[in-house]
C-alpha positions as CSV (number, residue, x, y, z in Angstrom):
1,X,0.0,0.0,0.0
2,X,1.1,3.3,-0.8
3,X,2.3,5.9,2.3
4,X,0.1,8.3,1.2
5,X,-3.0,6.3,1.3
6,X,-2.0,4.5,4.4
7,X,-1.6,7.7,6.3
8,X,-5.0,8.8,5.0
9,X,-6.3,5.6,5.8
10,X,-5.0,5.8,9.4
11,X,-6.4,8.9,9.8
12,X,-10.0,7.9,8.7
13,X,-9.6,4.9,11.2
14,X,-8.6,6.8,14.4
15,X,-11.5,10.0,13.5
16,X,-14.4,7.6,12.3
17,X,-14.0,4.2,13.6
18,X,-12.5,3.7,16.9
19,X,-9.4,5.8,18.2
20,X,-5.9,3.9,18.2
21,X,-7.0,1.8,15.2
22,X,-5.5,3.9,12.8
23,X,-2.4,4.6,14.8
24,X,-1.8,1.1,14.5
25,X,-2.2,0.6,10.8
26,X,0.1,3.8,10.5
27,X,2.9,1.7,12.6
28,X,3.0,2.8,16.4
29,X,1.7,0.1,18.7
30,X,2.3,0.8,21.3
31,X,0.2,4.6,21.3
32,X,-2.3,3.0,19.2
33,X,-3.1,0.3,21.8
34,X,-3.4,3.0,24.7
35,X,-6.0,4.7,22.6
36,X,-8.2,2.1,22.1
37,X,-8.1,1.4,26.2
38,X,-8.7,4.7,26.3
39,X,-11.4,4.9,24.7
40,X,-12.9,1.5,26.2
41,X,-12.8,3.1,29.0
42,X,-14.5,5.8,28.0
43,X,-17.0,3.7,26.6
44,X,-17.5,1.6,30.1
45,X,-17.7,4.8,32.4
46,X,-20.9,6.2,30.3
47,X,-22.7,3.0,29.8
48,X,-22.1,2.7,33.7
49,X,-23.8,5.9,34.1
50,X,-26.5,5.7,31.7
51,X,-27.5,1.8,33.1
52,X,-27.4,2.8,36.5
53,X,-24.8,0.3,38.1
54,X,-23.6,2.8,40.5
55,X,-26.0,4.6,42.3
56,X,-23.9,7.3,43.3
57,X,-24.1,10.2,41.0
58,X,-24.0,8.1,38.1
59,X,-24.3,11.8,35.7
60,X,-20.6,12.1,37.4
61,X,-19.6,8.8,35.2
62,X,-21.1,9.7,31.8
63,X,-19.5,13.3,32.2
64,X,-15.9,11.7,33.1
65,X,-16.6,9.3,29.9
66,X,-17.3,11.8,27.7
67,X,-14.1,14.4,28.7
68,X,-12.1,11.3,28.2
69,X,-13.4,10.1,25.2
70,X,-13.1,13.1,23.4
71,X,-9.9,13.7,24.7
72,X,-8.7,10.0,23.0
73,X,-10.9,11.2,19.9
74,X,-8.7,14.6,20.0
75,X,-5.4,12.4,20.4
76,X,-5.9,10.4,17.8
77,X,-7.4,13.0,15.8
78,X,-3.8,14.9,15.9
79,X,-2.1,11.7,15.5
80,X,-4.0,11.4,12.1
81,X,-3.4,14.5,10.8
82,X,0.5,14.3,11.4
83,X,0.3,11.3,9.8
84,X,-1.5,12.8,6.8
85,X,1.3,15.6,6.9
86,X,4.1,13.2,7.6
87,X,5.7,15.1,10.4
88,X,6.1,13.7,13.6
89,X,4.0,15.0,16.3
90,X,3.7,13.1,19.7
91,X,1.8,14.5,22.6
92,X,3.8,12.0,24.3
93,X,7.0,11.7,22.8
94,X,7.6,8.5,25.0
95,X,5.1,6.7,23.3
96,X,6.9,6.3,20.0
């Protein structure tokens, strides 16, 4: 496959599909992996709050999801776009 498309393909992946699934395809693991828990996560902690499981303040849950699911969104939204670019950007540069 061609960089180009790959890179565009990565970024489709991580904006549209689920977050850290592109990152993978591009080539980094290791960050891609950390967004997808991420964004399980985020996932778990609003269905936890919209079913009810804990009864304490479960709005408290489905806000926390949401902040940290669009936070991996916004990641791996960056992530795509340097890709796209082919420049190196890393929020963390440890992550490589």
């Amino acid at each position: 496959m061609e960089q180009g498309t790959k890179n565009i393909l990565a970024l489709l992946l991580n904006v549209i599909i689920l977050p850290g699934l592109g990152t993978i395809v591009h080539g980094e693991g290791k960050r891609g992996l950390i967004q997808i828990v991420c964004a399980i996560i985020s996932i778990s902690l609003v269905v936890i709050g919209i079913v009810g499981i804990v009864f304490v303040i479960p709005i408290i849950f489905i806000i926390i999801g949401f902040l940290t699911g669009f936070l991996t969104w916004l990641w791996a939204l960056l992530d795509g776009i340097a890709f796209v670019k082919n420049r190196e950007f890393y929020i963390f540069k440890n992550l490589k």
